[in-house]
MIKOL-735811 format. One record per residue (C-alpha): x, y, z. Coordinates in Angstrom, 2 decimals, always signed. Layout:
REM residues N
node x: X, y: Y, z: Z
...
REM end
This chain:
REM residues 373
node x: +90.35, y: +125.32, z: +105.44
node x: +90.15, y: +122.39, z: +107.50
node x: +87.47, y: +120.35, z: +109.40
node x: +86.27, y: +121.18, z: +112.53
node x: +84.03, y: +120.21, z: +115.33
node x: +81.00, y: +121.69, z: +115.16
node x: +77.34, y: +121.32, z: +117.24
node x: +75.87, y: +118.80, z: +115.16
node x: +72.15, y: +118.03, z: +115.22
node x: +70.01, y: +115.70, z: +116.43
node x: +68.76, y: +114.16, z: +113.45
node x: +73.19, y: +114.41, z: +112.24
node x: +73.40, y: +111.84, z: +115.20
node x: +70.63, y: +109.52, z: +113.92
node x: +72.40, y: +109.44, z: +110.32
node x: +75.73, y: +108.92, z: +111.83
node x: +74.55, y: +106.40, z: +114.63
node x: +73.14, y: +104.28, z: +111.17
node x: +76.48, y: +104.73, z: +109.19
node x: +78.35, y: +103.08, z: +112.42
node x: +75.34, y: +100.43, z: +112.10
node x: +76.12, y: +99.30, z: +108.90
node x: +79.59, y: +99.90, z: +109.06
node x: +79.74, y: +96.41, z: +111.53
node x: +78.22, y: +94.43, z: +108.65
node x: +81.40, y: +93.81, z: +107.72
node x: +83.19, y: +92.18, z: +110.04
node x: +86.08, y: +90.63, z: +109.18
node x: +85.57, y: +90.85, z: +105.05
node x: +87.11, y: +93.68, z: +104.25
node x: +90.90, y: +92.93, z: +106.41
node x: +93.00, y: +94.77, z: +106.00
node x: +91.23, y: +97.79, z: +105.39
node x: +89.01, y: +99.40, z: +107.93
node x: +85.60, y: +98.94, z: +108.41
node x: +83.66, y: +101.96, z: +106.68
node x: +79.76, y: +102.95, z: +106.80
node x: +78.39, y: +105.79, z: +104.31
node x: +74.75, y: +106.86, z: +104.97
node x: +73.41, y: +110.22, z: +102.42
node x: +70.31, y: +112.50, z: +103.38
node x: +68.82, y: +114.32, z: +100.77
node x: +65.73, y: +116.45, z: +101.71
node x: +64.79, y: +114.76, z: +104.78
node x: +65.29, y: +110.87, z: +103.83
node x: +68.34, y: +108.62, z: +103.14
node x: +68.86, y: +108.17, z: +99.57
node x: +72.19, y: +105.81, z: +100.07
node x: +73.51, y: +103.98, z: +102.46
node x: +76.52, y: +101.08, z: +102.22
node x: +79.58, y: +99.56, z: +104.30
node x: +82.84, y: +98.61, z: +102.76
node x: +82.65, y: +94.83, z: +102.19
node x: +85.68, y: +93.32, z: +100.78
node x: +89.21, y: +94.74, z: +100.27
node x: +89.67, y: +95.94, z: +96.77
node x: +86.31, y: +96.41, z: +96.05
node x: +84.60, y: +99.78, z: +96.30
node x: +84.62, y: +102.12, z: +99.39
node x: +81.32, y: +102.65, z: +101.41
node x: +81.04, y: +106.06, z: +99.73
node x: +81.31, y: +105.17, z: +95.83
node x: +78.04, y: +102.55, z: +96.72
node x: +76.37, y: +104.78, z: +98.60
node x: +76.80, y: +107.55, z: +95.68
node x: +75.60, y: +105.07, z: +93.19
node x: +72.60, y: +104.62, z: +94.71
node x: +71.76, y: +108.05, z: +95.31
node x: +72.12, y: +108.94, z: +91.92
node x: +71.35, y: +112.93, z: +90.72
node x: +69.92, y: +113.15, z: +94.56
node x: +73.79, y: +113.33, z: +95.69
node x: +73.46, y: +116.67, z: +94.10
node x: +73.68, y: +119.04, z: +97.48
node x: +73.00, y: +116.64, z: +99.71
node x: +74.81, y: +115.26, z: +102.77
node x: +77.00, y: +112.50, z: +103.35
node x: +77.83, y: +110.60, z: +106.74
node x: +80.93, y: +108.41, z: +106.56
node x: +82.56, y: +106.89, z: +109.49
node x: +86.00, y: +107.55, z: +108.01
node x: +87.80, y: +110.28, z: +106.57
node x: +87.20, y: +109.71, z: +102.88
node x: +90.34, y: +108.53, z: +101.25
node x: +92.28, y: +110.85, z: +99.30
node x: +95.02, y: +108.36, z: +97.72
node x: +94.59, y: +105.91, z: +95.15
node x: +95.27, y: +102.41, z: +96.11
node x: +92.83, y: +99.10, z: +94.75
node x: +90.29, y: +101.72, z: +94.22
node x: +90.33, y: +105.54, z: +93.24
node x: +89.95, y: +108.47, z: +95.80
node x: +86.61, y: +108.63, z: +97.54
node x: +87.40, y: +112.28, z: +97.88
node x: +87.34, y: +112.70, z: +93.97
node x: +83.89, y: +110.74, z: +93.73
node x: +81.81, y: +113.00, z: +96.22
node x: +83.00, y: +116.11, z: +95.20
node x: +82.32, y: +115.05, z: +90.97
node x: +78.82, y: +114.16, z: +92.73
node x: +78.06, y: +117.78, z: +94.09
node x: +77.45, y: +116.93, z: +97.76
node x: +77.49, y: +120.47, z: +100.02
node x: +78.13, y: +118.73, z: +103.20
node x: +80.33, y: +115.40, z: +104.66
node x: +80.13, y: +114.71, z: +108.18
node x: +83.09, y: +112.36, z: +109.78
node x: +83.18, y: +110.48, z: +112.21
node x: +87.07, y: +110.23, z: +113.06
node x: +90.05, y: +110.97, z: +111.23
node x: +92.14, y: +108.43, z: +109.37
node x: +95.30, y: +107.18, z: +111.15
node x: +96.73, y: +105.73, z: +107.84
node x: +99.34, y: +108.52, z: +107.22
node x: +98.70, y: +108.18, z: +103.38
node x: +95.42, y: +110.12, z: +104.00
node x: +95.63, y: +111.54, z: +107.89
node x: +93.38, y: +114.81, z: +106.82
node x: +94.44, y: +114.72, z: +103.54
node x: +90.98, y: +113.65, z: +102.35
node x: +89.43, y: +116.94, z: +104.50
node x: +91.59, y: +119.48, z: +102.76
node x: +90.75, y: +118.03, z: +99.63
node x: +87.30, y: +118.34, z: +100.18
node x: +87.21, y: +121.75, z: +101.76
node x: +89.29, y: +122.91, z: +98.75
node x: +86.62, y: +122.19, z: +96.72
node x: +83.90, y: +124.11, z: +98.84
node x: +81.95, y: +121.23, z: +100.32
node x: +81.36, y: +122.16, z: +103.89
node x: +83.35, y: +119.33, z: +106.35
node x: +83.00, y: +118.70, z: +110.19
node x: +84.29, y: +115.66, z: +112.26
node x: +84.47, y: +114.03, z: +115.88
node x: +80.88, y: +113.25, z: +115.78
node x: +80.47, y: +109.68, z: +117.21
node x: +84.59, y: +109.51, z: +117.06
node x: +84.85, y: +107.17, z: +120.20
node x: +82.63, y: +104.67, z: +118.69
node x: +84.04, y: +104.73, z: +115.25
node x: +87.61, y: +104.20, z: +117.03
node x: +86.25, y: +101.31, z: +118.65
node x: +84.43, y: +99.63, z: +115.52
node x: +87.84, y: +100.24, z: +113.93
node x: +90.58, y: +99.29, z: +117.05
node x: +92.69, y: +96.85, z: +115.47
node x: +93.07, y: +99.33, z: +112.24
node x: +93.79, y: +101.87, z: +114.39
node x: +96.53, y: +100.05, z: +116.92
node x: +97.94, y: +98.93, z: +113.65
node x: +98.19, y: +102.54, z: +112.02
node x: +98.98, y: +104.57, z: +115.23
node x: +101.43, y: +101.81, z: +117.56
node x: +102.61, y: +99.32, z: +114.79
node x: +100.60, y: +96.57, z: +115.84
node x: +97.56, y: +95.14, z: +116.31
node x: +94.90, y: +94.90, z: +118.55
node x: +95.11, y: +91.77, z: +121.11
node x: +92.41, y: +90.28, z: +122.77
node x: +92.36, y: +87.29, z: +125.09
node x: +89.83, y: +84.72, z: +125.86
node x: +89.92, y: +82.89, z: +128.54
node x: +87.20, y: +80.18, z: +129.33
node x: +87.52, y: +80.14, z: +133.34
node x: +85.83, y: +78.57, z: +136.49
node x: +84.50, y: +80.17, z: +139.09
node x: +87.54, y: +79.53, z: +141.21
node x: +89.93, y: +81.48, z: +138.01
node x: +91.32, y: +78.05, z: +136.78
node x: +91.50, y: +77.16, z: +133.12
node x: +92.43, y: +73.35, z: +133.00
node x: +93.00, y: +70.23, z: +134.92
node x: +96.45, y: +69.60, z: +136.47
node x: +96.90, y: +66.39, z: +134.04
node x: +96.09, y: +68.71, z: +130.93
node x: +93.16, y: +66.70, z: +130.06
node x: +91.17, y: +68.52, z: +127.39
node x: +87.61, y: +69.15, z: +128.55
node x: +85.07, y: +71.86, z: +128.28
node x: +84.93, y: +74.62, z: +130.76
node x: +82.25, y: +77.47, z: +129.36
node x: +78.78, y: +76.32, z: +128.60
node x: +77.63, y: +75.48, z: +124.63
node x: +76.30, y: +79.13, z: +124.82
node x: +79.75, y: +80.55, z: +125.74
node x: +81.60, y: +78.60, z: +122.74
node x: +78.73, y: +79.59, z: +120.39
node x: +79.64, y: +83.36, z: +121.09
node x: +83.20, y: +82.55, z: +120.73
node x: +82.54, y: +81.47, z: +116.99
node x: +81.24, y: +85.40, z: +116.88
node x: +84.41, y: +86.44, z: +118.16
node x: +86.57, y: +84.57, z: +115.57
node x: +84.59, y: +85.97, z: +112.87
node x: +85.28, y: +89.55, z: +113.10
node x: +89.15, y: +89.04, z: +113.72
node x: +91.87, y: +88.66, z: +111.87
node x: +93.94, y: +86.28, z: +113.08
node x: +93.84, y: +83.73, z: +116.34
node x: +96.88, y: +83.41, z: +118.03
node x: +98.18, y: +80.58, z: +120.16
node x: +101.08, y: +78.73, z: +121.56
node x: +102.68, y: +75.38, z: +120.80
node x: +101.82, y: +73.84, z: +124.40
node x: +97.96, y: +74.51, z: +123.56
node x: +98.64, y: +72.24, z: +119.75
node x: +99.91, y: +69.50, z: +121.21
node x: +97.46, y: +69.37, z: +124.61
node x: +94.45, y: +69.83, z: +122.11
node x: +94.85, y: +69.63, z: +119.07
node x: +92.39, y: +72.65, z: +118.32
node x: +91.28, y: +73.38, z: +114.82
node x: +90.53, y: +77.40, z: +115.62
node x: +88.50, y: +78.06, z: +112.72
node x: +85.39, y: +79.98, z: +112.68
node x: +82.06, y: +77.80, z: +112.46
node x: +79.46, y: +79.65, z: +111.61
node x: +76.62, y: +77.10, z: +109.41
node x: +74.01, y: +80.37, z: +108.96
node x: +76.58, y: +83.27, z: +108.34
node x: +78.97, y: +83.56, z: +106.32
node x: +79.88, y: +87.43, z: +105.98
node x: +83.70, y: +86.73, z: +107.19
node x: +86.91, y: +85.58, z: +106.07
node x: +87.92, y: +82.21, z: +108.23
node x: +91.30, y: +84.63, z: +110.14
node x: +94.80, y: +83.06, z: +109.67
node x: +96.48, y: +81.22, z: +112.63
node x: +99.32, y: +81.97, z: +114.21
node x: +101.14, y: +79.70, z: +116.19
node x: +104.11, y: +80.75, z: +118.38
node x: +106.52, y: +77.85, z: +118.10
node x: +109.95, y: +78.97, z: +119.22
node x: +111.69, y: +74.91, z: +118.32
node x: +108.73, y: +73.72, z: +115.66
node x: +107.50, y: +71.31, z: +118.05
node x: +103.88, y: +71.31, z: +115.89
node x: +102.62, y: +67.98, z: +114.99
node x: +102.78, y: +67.48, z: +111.24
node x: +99.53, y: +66.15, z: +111.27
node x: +97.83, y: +68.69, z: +113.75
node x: +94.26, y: +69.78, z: +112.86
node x: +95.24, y: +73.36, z: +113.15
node x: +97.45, y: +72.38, z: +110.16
node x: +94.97, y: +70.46, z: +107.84
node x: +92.09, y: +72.77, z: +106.80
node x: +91.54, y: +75.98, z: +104.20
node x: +92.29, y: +78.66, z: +106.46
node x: +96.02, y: +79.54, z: +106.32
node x: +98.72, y: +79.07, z: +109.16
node x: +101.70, y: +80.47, z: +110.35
node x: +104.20, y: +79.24, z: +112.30
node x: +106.85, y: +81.57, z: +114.37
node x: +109.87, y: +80.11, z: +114.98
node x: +113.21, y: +81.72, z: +116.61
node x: +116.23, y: +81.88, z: +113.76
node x: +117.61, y: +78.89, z: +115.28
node x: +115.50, y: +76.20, z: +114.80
node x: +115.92, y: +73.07, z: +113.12
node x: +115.86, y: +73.11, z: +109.09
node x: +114.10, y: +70.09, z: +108.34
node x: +111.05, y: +70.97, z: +110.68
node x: +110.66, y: +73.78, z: +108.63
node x: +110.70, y: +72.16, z: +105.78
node x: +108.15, y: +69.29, z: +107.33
node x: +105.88, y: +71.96, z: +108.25
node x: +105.37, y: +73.49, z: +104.90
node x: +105.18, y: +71.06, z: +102.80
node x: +101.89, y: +70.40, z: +105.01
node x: +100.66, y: +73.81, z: +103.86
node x: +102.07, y: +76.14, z: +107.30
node x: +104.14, y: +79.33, z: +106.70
node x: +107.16, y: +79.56, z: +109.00
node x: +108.78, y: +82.44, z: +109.95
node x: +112.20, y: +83.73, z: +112.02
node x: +111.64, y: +86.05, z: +114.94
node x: +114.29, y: +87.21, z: +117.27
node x: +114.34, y: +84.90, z: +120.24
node x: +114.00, y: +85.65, z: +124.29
node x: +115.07, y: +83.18, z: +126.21
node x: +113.88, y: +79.97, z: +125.43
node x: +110.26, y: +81.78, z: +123.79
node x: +110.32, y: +84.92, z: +121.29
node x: +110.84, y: +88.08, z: +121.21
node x: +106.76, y: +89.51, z: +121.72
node x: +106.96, y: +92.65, z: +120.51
node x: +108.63, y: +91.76, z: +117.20
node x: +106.11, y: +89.20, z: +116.94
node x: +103.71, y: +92.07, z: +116.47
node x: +105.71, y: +94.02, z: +114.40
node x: +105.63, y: +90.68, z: +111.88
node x: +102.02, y: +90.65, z: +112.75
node x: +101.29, y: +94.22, z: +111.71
node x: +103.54, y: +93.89, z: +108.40
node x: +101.19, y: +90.94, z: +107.05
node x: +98.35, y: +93.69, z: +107.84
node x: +96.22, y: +91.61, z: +110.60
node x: +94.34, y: +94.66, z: +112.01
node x: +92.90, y: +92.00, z: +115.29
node x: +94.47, y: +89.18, z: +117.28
node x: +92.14, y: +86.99, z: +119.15
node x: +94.40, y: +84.99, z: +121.79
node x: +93.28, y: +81.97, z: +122.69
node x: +96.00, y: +79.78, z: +124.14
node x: +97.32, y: +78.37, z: +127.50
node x: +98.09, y: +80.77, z: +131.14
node x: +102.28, y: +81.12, z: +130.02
node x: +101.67, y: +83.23, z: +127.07
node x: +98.58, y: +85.31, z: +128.34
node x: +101.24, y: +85.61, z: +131.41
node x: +104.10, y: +86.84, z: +128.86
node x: +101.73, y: +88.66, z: +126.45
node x: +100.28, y: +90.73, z: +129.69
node x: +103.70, y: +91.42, z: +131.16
node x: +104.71, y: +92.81, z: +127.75
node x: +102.04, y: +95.43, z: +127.97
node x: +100.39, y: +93.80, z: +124.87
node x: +96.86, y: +92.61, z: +125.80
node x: +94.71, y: +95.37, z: +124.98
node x: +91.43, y: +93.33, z: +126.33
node x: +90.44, y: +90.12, z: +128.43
node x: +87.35, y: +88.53, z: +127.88
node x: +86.57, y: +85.87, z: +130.38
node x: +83.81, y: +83.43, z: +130.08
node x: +83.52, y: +82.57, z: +133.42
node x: +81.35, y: +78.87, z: +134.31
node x: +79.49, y: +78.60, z: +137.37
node x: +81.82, y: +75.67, z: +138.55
node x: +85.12, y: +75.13, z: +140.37
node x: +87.57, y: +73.16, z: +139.39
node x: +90.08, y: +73.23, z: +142.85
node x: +93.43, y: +74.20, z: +143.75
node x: +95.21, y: +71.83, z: +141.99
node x: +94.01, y: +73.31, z: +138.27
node x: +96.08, y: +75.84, z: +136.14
node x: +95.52, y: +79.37, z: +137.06
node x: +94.57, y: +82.09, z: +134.27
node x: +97.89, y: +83.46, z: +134.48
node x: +100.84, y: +81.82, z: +135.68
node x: +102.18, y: +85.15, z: +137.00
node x: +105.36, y: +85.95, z: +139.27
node x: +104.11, y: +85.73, z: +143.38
node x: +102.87, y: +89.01, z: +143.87
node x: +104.83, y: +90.32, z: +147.52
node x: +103.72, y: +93.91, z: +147.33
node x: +99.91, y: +95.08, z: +146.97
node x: +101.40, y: +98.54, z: +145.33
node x: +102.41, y: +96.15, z: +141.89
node x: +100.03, y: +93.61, z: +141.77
node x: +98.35, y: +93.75, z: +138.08
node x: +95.08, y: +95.69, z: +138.01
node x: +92.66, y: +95.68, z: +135.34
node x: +89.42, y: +97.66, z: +134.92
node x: +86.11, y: +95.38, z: +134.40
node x: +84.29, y: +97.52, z: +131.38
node x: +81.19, y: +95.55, z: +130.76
node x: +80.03, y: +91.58, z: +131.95
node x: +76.42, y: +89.89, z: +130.76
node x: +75.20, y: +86.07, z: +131.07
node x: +75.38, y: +83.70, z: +128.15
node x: +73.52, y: +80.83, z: +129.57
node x: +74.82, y: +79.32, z: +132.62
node x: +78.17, y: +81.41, z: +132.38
node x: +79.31, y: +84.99, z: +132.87
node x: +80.72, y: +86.97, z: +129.94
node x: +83.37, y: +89.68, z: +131.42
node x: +85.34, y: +92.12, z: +129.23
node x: +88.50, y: +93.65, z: +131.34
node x: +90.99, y: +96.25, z: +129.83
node x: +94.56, y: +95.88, z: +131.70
node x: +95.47, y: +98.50, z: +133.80
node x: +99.75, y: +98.71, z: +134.99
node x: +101.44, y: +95.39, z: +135.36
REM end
């Protein structure tokens, strides 16, 4: 016996909608695991309800069950997640709920993580507690993306953000640093950090401006600060770059070639270096997010200059764009988004699908998925 969908009820859409909820309150805390919500109705009312906070702790369903208590006892559960079936940090979830005598578990989506992968259904249907899944899957898939690219295509999830003007141009010819999105625009930003796992940039982007790329968040702090990732094919980083000189942990990528003793400068300041594969004079992309997916970082915030978006876009690995688009221009002479090849033929110019926009002050906030390149 194995889950199945099945015509779930109103009020099964109000519980699940609320396990989805709370599964968000965890933002970046519990990397690398997934992001989990557990809400239980007994009789009518919710008698437990929790989110997965930190990895190694315990699952969204253990809390949940502790709170309910004896009113576990044939009641039933709504969990975002297939419960786990596998020992790990913490025991199976699977073994918890059926010890607690629930009748009925409701799932949003299946786990991708092949150690479980229905594995946690059969166990539970073995045991006589009645299973169904798929409700709310789409939006448990999307809470859960970067797990999901990770588990399913061996990498993460890559976003871009571009701060832009209303002409599509990023920075000054002269590469002076200045600020193109409004103080609203870089507040939401610090939102954005917070619930990924790592910010990735390029070398050109260190040296033009010195960014720290930490989260700053003064009345929150239910996140991890995400490790940074510079792509550095000849270690040109400044020893005494801010990106360098702060808690939250960075790592350089270098191609196998490059000089010894900046790799030896650059950790002794704290960085992590590693060899990738080299292409051309950059790296090799798509083993950069192999190494990305083997030190578990489920999502990649980009936020670096218009020759890697270019490379990481041609490469078919931006999964999203979001633009922050000021209500200024800044001319002809400014650096372009992308610094793409000159498009000759309409039929294979890139396209990309606009899925949602919404002011933030003075600015527009746009969210594009990448259509064929």
């Amino acid at each position: 016996m194995i889950a199945t969908p099945v015509q779930n009820s109103a009020q099964d859409h109000v519980h699940m909608a609320r396990a989805l909820y709370v599964a968000t309150r965890a933002r970046n805390s519990c990397d690398p695991n997934p992001r989990v919500g557990c809400v239980i109705e007994a009789g009518g009312k919710i008698v437990g309800e929790a989110w997965h906070q930190r990895a190694g702790d315990s699952h969204a369903e253990i809390i949940a069950l502790n709170q309910a208590g004896e009113q576990a006892r044939g009641a039933t559960v709504f969990v975002t997640l297939e419960p786990c079936c596998h020992t790990g940090k913490t025991g199976p979830c699977t073994a918890a709920l059926i010890d607690a005598g629930v009748e009925r578990v409701v799932v949003a989506m299946n786990d991708p993580n092949p150690q479980v992968a229905g594995g946690g259904h059969r166990a539970l249907s073995t045991a006589g507690i009645k299973v169904s899944t798929g409700l709310l899957s789409a939006q448990s898939e999307q809470i859960n993306r970067g797990f999901v690219s990770r588990m399913r295509n061996g990498r993460p999830f890559v976003c871009s953000k571009i701060a832009a003007s209303r002409d599509g141009r990023v920075a000054l010819p002269e590469a002076k640093q200045l600020w193109i999105s409004s103080q609203q625009s870089r507040d939401d930003v610090q939102q954005m950090r917070a619930q990924v796992s790592a910010i990735l940039t390029g070398v050109n982007t260190v040296i033009a401006d010195n960014p720290r790329m930490t989260v700053r968040l003064e009345k929150d702090n239910s996140w991890q600060q995400p490790m940074r990732v510079i792509l550095d094919s000849r270690l040109r980083t400044p020893v005494d770059a801010k990106i360098l000189h702060n808690k939250a942990t960075t790592v350089i990528m270098a191609r196998e070639d490059a000089p010894a003793d900046r790799v030896g400068a650059l950790e002794r300041v704290g960085a992590k270096v590693m060899r990738v594969a080299a292409n051309g004079d950059g790296l090799q992309l798509n083993e950069v997010m192999a190494e990305l997916a083997a030190l578990e970082l489920n999502e990649v915030l980009v936020e670096s200059g218009p020759k890697l978006n270019s490379s990481l876009l041609r490469a078919g690995l931006l999964d999203e764009i979001v633009v922050y688009q000021a209500a200024h221009t800044l001319g002809d002479d400014a650096r372009p988004m992308f610094e793409s090849p000159r498009v000759t033929d309409m039929a294979n110019r890139p396209e990309f699908d606009l899925v949602s926009t919404r002011p933030i002050g003075d600015d527009w906030r746009m969210r594009f998925v990448p259509g064929s390149v």
